[in-house]
MARPA-980086 format. One record per residue (C-alpha): x, z, y; residue in one letter. Coordinates in steps of 0.001 Angstrom, whole numbers, plus 524288, in hexadecimal, padded with zeros to 5 digits. Layout:
% MARPA-980086
XZYa
...
//
This chain:
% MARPA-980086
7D2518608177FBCx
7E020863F47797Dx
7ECBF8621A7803Fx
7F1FD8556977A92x
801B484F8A77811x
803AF8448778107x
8106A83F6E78626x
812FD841A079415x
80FD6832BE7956Ex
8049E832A078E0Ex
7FF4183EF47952Cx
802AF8384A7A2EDx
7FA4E82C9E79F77x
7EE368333F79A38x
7EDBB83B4A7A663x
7EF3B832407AFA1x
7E49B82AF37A77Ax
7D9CA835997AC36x
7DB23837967B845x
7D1ED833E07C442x
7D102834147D1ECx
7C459838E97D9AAx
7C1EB8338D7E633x
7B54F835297EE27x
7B36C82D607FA17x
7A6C482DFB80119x
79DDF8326E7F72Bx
7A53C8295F7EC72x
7AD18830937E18Fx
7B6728274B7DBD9x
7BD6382B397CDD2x
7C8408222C7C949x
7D398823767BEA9x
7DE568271D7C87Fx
7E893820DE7BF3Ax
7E25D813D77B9B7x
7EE7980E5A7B48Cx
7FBD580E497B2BCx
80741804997B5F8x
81499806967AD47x
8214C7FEA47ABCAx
8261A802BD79DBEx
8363A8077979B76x
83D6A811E179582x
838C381BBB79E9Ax
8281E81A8579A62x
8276A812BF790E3x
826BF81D677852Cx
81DF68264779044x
8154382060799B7x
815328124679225x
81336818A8784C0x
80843820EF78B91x
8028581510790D1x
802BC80E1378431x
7FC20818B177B82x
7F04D81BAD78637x
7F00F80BB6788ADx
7EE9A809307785Dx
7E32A8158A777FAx
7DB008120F7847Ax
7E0578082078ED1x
7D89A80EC97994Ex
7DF9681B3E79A5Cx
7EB42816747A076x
7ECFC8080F7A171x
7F966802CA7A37Ex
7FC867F8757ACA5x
80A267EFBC7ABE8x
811307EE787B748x
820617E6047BB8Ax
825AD7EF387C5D2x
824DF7FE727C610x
823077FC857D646x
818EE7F3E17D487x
80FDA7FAC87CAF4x
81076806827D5A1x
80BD37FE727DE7Bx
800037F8757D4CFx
7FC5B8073C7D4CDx
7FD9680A637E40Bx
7F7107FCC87E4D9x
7EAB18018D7DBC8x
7EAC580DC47E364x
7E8CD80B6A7F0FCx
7DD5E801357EBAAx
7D66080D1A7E4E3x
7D849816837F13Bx
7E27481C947E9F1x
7D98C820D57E0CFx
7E02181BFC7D454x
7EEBF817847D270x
7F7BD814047C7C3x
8027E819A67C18Ex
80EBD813987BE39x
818F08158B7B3DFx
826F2813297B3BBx
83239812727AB71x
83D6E819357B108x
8494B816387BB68x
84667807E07C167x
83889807837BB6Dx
8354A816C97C30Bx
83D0F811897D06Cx
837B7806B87D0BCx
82AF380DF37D382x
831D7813D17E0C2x
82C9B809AD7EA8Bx
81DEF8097C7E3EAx
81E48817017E48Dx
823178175E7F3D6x
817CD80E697F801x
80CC1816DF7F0B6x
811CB8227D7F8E9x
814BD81CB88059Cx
8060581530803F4x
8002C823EF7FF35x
7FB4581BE67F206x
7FBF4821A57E40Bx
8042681DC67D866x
808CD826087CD7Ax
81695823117CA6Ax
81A938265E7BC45x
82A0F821AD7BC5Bx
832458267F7AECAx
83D3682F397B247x
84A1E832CF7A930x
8475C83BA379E14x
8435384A7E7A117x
84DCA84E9A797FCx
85822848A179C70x
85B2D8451378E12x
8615B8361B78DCFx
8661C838AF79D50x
8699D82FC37A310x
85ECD8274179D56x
85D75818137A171x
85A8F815C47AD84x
85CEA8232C7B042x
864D48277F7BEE0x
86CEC830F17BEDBx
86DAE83BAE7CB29x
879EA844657C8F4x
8755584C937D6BAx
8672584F0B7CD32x
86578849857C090x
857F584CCE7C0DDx
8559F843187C9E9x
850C2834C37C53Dx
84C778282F7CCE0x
83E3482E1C7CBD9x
841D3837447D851x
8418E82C357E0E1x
8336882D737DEB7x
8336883A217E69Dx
83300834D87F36Bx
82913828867F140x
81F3182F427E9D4x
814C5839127ED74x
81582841FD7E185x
82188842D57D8D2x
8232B849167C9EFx
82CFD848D67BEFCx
826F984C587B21Ex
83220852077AADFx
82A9D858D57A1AAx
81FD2854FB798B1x
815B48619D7A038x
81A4885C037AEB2x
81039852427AC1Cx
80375859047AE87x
8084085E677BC9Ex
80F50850BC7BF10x
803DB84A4A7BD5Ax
7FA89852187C45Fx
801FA854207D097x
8042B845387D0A9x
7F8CB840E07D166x
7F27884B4F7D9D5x
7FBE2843D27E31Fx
7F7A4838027E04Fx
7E99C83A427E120x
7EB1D841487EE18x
7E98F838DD7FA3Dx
7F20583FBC80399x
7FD3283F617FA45x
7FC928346C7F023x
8047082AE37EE36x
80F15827857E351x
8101F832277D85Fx
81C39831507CF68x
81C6A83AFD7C3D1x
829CA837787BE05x
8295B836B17ADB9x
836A8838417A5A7x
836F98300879B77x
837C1839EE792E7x
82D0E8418779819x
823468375F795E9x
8254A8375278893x
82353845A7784DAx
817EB84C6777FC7x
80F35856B1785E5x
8033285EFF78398x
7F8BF85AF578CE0x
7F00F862A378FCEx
7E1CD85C16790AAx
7DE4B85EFA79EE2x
7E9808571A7A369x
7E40784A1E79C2Bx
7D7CC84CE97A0F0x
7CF5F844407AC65x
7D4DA849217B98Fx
7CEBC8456F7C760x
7D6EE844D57D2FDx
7CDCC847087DED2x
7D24783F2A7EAD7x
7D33F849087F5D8x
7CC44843E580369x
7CDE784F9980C5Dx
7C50F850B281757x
7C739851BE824A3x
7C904860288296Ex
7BFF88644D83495x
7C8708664983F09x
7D04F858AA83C17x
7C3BA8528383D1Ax
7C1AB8595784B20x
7CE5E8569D850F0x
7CD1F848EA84B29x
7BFC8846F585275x
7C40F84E1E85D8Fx
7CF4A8427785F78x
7C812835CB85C01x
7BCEE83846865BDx
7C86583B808705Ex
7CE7D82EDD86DB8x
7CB508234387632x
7D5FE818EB86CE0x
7D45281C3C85EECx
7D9C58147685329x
7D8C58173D845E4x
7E38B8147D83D67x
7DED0812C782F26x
7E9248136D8240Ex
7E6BE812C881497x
7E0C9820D1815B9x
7D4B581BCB818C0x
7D3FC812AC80EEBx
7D86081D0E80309x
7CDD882653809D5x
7C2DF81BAC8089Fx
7C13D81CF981776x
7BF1680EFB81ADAx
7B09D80ED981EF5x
7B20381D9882575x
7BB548196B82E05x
7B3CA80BC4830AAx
7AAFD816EF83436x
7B42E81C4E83CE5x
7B86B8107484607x
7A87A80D2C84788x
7A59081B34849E9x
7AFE281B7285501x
7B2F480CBE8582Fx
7C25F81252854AEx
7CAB08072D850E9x
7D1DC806C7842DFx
7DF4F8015F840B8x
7E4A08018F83252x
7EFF48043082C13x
7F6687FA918216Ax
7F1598046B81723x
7E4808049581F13x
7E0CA7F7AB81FE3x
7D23F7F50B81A0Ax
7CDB4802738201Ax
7C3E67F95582891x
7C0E57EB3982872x
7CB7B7E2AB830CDx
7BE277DE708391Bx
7B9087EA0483A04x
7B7007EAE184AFDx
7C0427F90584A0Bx
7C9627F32283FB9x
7D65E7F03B847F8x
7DD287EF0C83C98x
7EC117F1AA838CEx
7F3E97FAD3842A3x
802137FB7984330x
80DF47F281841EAx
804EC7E9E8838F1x
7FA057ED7784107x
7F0FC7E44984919x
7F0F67E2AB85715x
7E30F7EBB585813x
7E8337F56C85133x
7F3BD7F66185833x
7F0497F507865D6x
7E5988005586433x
7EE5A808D285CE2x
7F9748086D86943x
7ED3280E9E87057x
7E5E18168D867D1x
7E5AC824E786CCFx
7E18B829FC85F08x
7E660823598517Ax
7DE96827F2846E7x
7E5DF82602839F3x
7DE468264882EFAx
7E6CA826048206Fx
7F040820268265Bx
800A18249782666x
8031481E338320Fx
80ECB816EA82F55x
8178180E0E83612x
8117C801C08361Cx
803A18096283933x
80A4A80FEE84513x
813488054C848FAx
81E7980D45847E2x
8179E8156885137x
815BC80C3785B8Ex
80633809C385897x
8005C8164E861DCx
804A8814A086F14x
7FA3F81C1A8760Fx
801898288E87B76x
7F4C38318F8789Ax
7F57F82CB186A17x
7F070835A186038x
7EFD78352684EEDx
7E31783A4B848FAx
7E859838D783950x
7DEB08392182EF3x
7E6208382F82142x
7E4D383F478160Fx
7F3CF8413681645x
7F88184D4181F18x
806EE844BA81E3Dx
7FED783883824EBx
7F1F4840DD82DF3x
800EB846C98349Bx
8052783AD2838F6x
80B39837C184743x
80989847BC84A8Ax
7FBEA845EE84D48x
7F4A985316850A8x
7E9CA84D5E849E4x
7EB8984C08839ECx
7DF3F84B44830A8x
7E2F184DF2821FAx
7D57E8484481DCEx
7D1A183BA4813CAx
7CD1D8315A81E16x
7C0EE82F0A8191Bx
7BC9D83CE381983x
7C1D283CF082774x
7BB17830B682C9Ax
7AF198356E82744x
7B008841B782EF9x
7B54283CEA83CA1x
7A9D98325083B47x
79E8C83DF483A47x
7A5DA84447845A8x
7A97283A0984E73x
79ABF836D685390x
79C2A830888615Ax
7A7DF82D8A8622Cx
7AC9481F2186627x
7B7978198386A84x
7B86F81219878F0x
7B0068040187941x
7BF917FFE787F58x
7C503802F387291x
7BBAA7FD3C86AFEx
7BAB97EFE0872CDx
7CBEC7F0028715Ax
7CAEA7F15086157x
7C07A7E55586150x
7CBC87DDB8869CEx
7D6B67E2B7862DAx
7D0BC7DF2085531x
7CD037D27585A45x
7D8147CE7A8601Cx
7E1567D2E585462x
7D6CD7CBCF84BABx
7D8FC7BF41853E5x
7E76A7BF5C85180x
7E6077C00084151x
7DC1C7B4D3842F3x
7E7027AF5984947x
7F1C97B19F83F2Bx
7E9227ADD183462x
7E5937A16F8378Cx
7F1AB79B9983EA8x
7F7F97914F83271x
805B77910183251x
80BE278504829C6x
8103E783328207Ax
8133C791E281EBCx
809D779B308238Fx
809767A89B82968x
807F57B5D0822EDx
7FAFB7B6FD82965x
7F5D97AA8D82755x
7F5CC7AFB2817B9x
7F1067BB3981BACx
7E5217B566820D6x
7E4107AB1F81616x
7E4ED7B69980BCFx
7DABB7BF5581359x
7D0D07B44C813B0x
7D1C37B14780615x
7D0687BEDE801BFx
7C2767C6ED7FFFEx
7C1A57D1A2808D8x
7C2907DA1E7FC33x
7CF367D5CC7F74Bx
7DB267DB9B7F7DDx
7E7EB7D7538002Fx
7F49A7DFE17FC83x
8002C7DFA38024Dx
80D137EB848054Bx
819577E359809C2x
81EE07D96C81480x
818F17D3E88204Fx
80ABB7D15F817CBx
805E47E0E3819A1x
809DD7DF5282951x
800DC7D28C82A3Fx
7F6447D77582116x
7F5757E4D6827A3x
7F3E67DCD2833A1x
7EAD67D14383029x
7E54E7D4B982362x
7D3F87D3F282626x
7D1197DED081B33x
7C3267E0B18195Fx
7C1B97EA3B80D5Bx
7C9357F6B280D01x
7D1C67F3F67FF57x
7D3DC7E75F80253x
7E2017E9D3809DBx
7ED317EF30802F7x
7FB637EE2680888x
803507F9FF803E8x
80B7C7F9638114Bx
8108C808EF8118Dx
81C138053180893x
81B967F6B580A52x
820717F4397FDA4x
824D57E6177F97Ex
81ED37E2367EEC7x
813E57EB707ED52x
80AD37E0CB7EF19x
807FF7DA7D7E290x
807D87E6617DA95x
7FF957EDCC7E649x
7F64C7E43B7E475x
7F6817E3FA7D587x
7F2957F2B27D63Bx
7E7747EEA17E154x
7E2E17E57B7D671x
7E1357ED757CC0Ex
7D94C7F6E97D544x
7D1257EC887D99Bx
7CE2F7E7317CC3Ex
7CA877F59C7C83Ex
7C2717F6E77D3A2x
7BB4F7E99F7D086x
7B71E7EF097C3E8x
7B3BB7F9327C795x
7A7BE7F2557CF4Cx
7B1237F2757DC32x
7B4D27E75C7E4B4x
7BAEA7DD6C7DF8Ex
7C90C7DAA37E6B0x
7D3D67CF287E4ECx
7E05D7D4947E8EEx
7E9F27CBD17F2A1x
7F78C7CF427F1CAx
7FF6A7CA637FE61x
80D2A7CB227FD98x
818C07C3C780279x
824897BFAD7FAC2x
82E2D7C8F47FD9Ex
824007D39D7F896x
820557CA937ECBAx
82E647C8FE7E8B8x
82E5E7D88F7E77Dx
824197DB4A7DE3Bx
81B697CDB17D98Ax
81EA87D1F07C934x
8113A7D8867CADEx
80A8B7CB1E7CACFx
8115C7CDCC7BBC3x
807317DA1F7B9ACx
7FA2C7D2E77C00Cx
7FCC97C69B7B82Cx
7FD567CF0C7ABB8x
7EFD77D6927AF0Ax
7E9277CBC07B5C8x
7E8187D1E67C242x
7E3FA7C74C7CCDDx
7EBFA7CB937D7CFx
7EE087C1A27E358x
7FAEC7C0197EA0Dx
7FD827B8487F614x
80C447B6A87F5A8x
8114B7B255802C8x
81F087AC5D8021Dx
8258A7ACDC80F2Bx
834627ADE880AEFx
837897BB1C80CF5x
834D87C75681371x
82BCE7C4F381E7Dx
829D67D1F982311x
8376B7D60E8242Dx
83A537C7E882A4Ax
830967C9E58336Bx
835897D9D5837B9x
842757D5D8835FEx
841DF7CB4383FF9x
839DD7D37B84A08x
845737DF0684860x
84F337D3D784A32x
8547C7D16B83EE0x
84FB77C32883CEDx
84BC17C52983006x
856EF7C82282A69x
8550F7C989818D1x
8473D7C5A3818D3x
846C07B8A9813F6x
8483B7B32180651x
852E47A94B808F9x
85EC97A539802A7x
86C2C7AC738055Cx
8757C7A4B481078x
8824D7A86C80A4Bx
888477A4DA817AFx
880487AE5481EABx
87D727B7BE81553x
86D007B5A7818B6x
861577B3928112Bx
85C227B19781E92x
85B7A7A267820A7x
85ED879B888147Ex
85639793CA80C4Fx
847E079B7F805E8x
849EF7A18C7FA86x
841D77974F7F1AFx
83A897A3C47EBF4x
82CF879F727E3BAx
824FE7AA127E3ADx
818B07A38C7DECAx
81EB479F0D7D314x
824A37ABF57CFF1x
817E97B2257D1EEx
811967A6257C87Fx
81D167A99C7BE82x
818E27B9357BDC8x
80B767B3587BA71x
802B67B34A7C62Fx
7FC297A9177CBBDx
800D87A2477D83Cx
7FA79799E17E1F0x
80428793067EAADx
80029791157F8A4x
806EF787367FF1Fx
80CCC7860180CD9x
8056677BDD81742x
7FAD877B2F81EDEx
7EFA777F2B81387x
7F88978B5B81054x
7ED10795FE814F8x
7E30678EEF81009x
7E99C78D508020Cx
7EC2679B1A803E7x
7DE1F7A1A380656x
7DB497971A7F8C9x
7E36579C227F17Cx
7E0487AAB17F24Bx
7D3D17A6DE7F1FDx
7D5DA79FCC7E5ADx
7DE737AC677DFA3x
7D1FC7B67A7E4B9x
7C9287ABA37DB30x
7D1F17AF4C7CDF0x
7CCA77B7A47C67Ax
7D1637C6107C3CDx
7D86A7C6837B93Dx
7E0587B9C97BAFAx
7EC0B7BEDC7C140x
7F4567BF867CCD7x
7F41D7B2D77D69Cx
7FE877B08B7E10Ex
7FB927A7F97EAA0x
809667A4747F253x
80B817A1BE8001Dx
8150179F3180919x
815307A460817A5x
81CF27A2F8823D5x
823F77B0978259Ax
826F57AE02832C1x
81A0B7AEDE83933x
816407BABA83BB7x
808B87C45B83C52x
8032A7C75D847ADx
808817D2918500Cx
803A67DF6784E45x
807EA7E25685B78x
80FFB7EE10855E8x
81BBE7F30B85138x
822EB7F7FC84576x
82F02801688466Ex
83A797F98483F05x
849417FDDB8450Ax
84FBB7F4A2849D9x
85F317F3C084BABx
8636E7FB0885923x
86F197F1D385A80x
870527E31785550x
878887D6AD8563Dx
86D1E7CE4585427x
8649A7CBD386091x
855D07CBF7857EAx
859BF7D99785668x
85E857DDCC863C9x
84FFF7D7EA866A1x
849617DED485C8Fx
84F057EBAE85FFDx
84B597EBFA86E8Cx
83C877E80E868C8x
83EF17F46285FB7x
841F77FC3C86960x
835027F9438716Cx
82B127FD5D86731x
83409808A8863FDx
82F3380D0387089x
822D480DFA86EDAx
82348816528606Ex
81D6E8257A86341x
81C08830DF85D88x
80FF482EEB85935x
80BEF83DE685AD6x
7FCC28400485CFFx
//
């Protein structure tokens, strides 16, 4: 075939249009359009490029790129990271900006898709390549480097970062993006920056560059003597814990390491990105580990003599601040397919390897081996007793308001063991993490690496459309259930906008407890009673929103005037019971009908159960107010007990 004239634009979209990712997991080759659509807010800075592109491929064949119409630049990134970590990162979106506040406004999307290692291909306008009409609108001005714009601040938040000033910079751009993206050990948000200009011109293109291109998804094994030394240290341990992070789920690992734990009797704690890796009853499933963690998890991980991370980045909630190990003999066997992340805590033992490939290989060579019948018999009492206490919080009533984890419970029960809960911000991803009872492995999603306010409703928009793909495909069929507070609703609900305009049934239980109750909750516990976390009228006289009258906010009724569909759930003594109806009652609606928010109230004040752990928040050396003289002496106790880590 001849080269052909395309605009930049146009040439961006027909590429992206062809290419596929190839995946093979156990036998199964998977082949998928790596780019399936592509989200765009329309201004001066796209609309003659990437919108005109759009237009002209959209009026010849509607398949080749379709074009999806979101309210907020940050919250179509997160429909993409959303639809990625549902397909395994597999397939993503890309998303187009106008430039200035339309590009920045991508910042925060773009920071969560590399903290949570999920990829997005960021394509934010930028001031004209020529410099022409400087200063253009919305143009800032850097007398220290004027060829610096607001797309820079993409630098540090994204994984890969490109500028195409000239029509040719494309073909490299574009290629060396997504190799990133496609990559596991590196993706994450790609931004290839697009003057306005730019995206306008016209270029020979040459034929190979429009033609289908597979990206193979690298799983590298585990190396020989890795998988010695790795052996060498689980049979020597007499207390070993695995610690299972999101790793295992990208690598498809699931029933390899169920596998694992039978094979050995080894115990497996997950991390918030983990959860789903096995069954909540499953007799080695101990569940959450951490600050958010369960009491099981917890108590064995203060003794385990070898934690064996598997695609997990060990951060501070996983670790409580470092507090979690206490046995002095400690030592990290790190499987990730990350070098940054298989480093972690100085271990002498790092494996660079895809965890499914490495489970399968320590399982062939780990014949025999079994941990202690004392070990066993404390998991089946640890599990039982922590399952106990969640019986417990789930079925105490408080009236007429009533706990967090009462709705938790109510929501879980009503829900299929398929469906989807998602969740990011607040004190919801603590209590989920905790007492969520996940059964299949995509049914948990709570983007907690970022814990980003108001990722929620457009997470789970991007969950939806993956599901309903993956329903007709012949797949399972899913309902997604949105959980989100109201400070985190207040942030970002205009996406109930986009699913009312495509039909996309997307449930949302909106719990209304008058602020932030999260923040109340750490702020009180670092003694500083709360201070800024409720939604209350000003005192003038005191200068507080602290104890004046609610705020009388109506969040159902906004969410009814954006066009969704709300089912009130009123306070008393029926309140769970109307609860678990209702959600039952939204799962019944067809697809196609739209979002549903069901709207509850809840009693911020009472609490989760303790995780028996600790998270490392500074608090104030020297204070006037007793609660934080109080707090700081507690502060000072756990800070005792933080290490090293080195093993």
């Amino acid at each position: 075939m001849s080269p052909r004239t395309l605009t930049v634009a146009q040439a961006l979209v027909e590429y992206l249009s062809r290419q596929y990712t190839v995946d093979v997991i156990g036998g199964v080759a998977y082949r998928e359009r790596l780019i399936p659509g592509m989200f765009g807010i329309f201004g001066h800075g796209n609309v003659a490029g990437v919108g005109q592109a759009l237009k002209q491929y959209q009026a010849a064949d509607p398949a080749l790129m379709p074009y999806y119409q979101g309210r907020n630049e940050q919250a179509q990134v997160h429909q993409a990271v959303g639809y990625a970590r549902h397909t395994r990162r597999r397939q993503t979106f890309a998303v187009s900006t106008s430039i200035g506040p339309g590009s920045t406004n991508m910042l925060t999307g773009a920071a969560l898709a590399t903290a949570n290692r999920l990829p997005v291909l960021l394509l934010p306008s930028d001031t004209f390549a020529t410099r022409v009409a400087d200063p253009v609108l919305q143009q800032i001005e850097q007398p220290y480097a004027y060829d610096v714009t607001v797309n820079d601040a993409f630098r540090p938040v994204s994984k890969y970062f490109d500028r195409v000033s000239r029509p040719e910079q494309l073909f490299s751009a574009l290629q060396n993006g997504l190799r990133v993206l496609t990559d596991p050990a590196e993706t994450g948000a790609v931004t290839i920056a697009l003057p306005q200009d730019v995206q306008a011109e016209a270029l020979m293109v040459p034929a190979e560059f429009l033609a289908e291109r597979e990206w193979r998804i690298r799983r590298p094994e585990i190396e020989e003597e890795d998988l010695r030394l790795a052996v060498e240290a689980i049979r020597a341990a007499r207390r070993p814990l695995v610690i299972a992070g999101g790793g295992v789920l990208y690598a498809c690992a699931q029933d390899e390491l169920a596998r694992f734990a039978e094979l050995t009797g080894t115990p497996v704690a997950n991390t918030q990105a983990g959860v789903g890796v096995l069954p909540w009853n499953h007799p080695l499933s101990v569940g959450a580990v951490g600050s958010t963690g369960t009491t099981a998890a917890n108590a064995l991980a203060a003794q385990a003599d070898l934690v064996i991370g598997i695609g997990t980045r060990y951060e501070d909630f996983t670790t409580a601040s470092r507090t979690a190990f206490q046995n002095p003999e400690v030592r990290f066997l790190n499987i990730n397919v990350t070098p940054l992340d298989a480093y972690k805590h100085g271990t002498s033992l790092p494996v660079v390897a895809d965890a499914r490939k490495a489970l399968v290989k320590l399982n062939e060579a780990l014949g025999g081996y079994r941990v202690g019948a004392d070990l066993e018999q404390e998991v089946t009492a640890q599990k039982k007793r922590w399952d106990g206490i969640v019986d417990q919080a789930f079925d105490i009533r408080h009236t007429p308001l009533p706990s967090q984890n009462e709705i938790i419970g109510a929501t879980r029960r009503a829900m299929d063991d398929a469906d989807v809960v998602v969740c990011a911000a607040g004190s919801l991803p603590g209590d989920l993490h905790k007492m969520w009872r996940v059964v299949d492995p995509f049914g948990y999603h709570v983007e907690y690496a970022y814990s980003c306010m108001g990722y929620e409703i457009p997470g789970g928009l991007g969950i939806k459309r993956a599901t309903v793909a993956e329903a007709a495909a012949g797949g399972t069929g899913r309902d997604v259930v949105v959980m989100v507070g109201d400070g985190s609703y207040l942030m970002m609900h205009t996406e109930l906008v986009t699913a009312v305009a495509e039909g996309l049934k997307l449930i949302v239980v909106l719990i209304q407890n008058h602020g932030y109750a999260s923040i109340g909750s750490l702020s009180e516990s670092l003694g500083s009673q709360r201070f800024g976390t409720q939604y209350r009228k000003l005192d003038a006289a005191q200068h507080s929103f602290d104890a004046g009258e609610k705020l009388p906010i109506d969040l159902a009724t906004n969410a009814e005037s954006l066009g969704a569909r709300v089912l009130r759930i009123a306070p008393g003594e029926d309140v769970i019971a109307d609860l678990e109806h209702a959600i039952r009652e939204a799962k019944a609606a067809p697809e196609g009908s739209g979002p549903i928010v069901i709207h509850v109230e809840s009693d911020p004040l009472l609490d989760a159960p303790d995780s028996e752990s600790w998270w490392d928040v500074p608090v104030s050396q020297v204070s006037e107010l007793e609660s934080t003289q109080r707090a700081y002496q507690n502060y000072t106790e756990h800070k005792a007990q933080q290490r090293p880590l080195l093993g």
